[in-house]
C-alpha positions in Angstrom: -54.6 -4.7 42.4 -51.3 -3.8 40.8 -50.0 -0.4 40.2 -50.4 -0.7 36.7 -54.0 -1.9 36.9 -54.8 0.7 39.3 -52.8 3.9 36.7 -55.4 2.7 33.5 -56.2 5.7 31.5 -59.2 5.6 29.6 -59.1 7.5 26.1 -60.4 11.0 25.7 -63.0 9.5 23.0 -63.7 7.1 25.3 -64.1 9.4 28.1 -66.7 11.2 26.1 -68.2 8.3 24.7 -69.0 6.9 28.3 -70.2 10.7 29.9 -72.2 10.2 26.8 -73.7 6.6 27.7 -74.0 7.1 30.9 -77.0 10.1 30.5 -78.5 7.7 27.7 -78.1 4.3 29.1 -80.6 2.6 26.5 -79.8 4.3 23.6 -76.8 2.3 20.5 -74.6 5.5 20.7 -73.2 6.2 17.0 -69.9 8.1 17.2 -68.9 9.8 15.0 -64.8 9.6 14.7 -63.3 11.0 12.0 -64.7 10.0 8.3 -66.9 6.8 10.6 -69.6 6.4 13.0 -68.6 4.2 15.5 -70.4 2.2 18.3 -68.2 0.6 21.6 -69.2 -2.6 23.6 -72.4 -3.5 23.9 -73.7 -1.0 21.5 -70.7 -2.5 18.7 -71.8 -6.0 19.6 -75.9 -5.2 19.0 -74.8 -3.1 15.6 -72.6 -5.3 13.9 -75.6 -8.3 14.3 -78.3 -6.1 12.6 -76.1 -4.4 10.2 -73.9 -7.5 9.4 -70.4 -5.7 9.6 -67.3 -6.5 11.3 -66.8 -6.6 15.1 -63.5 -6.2 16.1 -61.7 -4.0 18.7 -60.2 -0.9 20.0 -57.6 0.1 22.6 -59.3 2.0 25.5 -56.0 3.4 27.1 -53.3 1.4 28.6 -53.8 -2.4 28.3 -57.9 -2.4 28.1 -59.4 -3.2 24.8 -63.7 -2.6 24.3 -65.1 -4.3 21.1 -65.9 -2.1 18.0 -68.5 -1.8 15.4 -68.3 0.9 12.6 -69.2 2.2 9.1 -68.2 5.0 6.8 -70.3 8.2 7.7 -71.7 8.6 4.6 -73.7 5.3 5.5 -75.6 6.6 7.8 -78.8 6.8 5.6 -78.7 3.2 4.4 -77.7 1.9 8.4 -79.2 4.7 10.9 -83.2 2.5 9.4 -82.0 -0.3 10.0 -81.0 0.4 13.3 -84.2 2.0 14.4 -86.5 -0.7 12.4 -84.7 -3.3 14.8 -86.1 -1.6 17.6 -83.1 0.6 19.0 -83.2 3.8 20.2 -80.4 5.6 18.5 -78.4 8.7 18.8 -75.9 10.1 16.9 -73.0 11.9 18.2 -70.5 14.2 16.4 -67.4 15.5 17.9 -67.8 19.2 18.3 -64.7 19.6 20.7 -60.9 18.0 20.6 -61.0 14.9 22.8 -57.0 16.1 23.8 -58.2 19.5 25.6 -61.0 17.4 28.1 
């Protein structure tokens, strides 16, 4: 392994997102991130099937990318049933701390 492979920084959302994840391995994660709720990997790949919307992709840190699914947070109410009547156990996240001071 390189250097540079071995130095990857992973994202302060991202670092929460995962701690996150990683109590509540089964449950689609929505994130809130600013004026969005956002889902990352599998989660992103599993909402933007049922919800129809655009998967794309984010940086994760230096030279790592994790696919992205998301929707304006004042959505919520028309996504967050659809979500659930599909079977998934969902949980929604808001930010209550700046990801920069973790």
């Amino acid at each position: 392994m390189s250097t540079k492979e071995n130095n990857t920084k992973v994202t302060p959302l991202m670092k929460q997102y995962n701690a996150i994840k990683k109590e509540h391995p089964k449950t689609l994660l929505l994130f809130r991130v600013g004026d969005f709720y956002e889902t990352f990997g599998e989660d992103a790949i599993k909402t933007s099937k049922i919800l129809e919307i655009v998967l794309t992709k984010r940086a994760n840190g230096a030279a790592s990318h994790i696919e992205l699914a998301g929707f304006p947070y004042h959505a919520l109410d028309t996504y967050l049933p659809k979500l659930v009547k599909a079977g998934l156990r969902v949980a929604v996240c808001d930010q209550l701390e700046d990801p920069k001071k973790n």
